[in-house]
C-alpha positions as CSV (number, residue, x, y, z in Angstrom):
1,X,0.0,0.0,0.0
2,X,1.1,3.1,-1.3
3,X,1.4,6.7,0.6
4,X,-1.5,7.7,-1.9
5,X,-4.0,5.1,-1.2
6,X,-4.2,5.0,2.7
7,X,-6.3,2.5,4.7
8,X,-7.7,5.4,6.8
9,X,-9.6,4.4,10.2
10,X,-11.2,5.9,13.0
11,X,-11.6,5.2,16.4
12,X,-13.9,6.1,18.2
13,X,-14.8,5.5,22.0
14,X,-17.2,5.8,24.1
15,X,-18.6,9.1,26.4
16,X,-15.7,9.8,29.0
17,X,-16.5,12.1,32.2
18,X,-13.3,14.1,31.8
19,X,-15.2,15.4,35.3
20,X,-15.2,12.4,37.2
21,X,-12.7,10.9,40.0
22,X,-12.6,7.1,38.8
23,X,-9.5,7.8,37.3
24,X,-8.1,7.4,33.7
25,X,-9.4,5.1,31.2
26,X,-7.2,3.4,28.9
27,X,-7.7,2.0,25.4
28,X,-5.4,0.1,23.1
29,X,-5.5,-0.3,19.5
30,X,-3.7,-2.7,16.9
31,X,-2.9,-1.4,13.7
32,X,-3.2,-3.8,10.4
33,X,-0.1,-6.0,10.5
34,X,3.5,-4.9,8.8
35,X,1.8,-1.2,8.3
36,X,3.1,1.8,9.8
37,X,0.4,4.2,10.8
38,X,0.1,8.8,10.4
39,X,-2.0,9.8,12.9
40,X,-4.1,12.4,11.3
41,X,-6.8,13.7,13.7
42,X,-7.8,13.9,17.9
43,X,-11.1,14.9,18.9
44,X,-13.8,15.1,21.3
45,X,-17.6,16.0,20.6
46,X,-17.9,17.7,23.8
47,X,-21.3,17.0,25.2
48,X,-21.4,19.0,28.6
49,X,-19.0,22.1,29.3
50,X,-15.6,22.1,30.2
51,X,-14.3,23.8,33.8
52,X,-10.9,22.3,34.2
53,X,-9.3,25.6,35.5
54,X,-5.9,23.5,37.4
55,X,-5.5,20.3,35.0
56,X,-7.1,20.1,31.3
57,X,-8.8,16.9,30.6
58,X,-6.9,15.5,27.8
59,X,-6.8,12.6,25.3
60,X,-3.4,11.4,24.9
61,X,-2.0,8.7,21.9
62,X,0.9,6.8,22.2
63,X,2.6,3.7,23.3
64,X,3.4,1.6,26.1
65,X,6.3,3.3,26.9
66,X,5.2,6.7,26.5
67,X,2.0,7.9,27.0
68,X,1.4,10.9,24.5
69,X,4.3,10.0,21.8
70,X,1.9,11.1,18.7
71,X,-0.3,12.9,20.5
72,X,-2.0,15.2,23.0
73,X,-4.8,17.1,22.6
74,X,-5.5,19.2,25.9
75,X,-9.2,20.1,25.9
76,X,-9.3,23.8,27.1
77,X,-11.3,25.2,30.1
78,X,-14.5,26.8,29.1
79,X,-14.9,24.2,26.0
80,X,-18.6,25.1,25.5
81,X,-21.2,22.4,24.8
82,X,-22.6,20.6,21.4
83,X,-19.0,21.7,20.2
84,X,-16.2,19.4,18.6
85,X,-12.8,20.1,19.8
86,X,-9.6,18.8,18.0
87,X,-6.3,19.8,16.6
88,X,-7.6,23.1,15.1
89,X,-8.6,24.5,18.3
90,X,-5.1,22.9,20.4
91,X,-2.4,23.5,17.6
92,X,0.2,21.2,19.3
93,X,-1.9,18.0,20.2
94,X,-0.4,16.6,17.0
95,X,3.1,16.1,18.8
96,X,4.7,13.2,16.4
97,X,2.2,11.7,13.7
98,X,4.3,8.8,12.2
99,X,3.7,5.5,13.8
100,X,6.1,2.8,13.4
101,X,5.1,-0.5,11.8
102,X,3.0,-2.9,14.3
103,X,3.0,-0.9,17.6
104,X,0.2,-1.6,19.6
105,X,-1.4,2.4,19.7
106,X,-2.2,3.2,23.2
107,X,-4.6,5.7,24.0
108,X,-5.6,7.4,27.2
109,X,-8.3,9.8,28.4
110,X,-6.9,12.1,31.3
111,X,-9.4,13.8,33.6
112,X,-9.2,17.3,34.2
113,X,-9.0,19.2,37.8
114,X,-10.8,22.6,38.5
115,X,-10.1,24.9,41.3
116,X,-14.0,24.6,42.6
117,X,-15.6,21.6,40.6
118,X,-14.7,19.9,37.5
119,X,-16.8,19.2,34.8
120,X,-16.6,18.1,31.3
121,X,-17.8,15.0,29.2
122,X,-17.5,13.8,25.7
123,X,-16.9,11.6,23.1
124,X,-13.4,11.1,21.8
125,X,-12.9,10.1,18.2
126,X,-8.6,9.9,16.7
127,X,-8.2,9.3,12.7
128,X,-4.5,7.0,11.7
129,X,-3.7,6.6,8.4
130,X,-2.9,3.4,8.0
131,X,0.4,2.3,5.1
């Protein structure tokens, strides 16, 4: 497979309370066998506002040995809404997009921390381009 034919594929998972105290939740992904992956998009379709004043929840891509290797898209405080926020709105969540060949793609949704109380849910959603 060529860099002009991708096999693109997105992930999505389901409603995380950035807000809550149960602690992260962690998700692991498995890329087509002998293909090296791009990853192209991180996003969340924010379904209740954002107040993560102290900590930004965040969704972080990477690998077992480090957590936000391609990617880490802070979600900002104040994030209103019926709103999708991804790379456009955090400029530096992309942080290294090429994925080596059969690495096991490790993603992780961080809860936020507010000074008073945090809030903040929605549904994360990443795009890899698959080669």
């Amino acid at each position: 497979m060529s860099y002009d034919s991708p096999m693109t594929i997105g992930y999505n998972f389901a409603l995380m309370d950035f807000g809550a105290t149960a602690g992260d939740t962690i998700h692991y992904i498995s890329g087509p066998a002998g293909k090296r992956g791009m990853l192209r998009s991180v996003s969340v379709a924010v379904t209740e506002v954002f107040a993560c004043s102290t900590k930004a929840g965040n969704v972080q891509v990477g690998n077992v040995s480090d957590d936000d290797a391609y990617g880490k898209l802070n979600i900002a405080d104040g994030t209103a809404a019926n709103t999708v926020f991804n790379e456009g709105d955090d400029t530096n969540a992309i942080i290294s997009a090429a994925i080596a060949a059969d690495t096991v793609v490790k993603v992780t949704l961080d809860e936020g921390t507010d000074a008073s109380a945090v809030t903040g849910q929605g549904t994360p959603h990443i795009i890899i381009d698959w080669f």
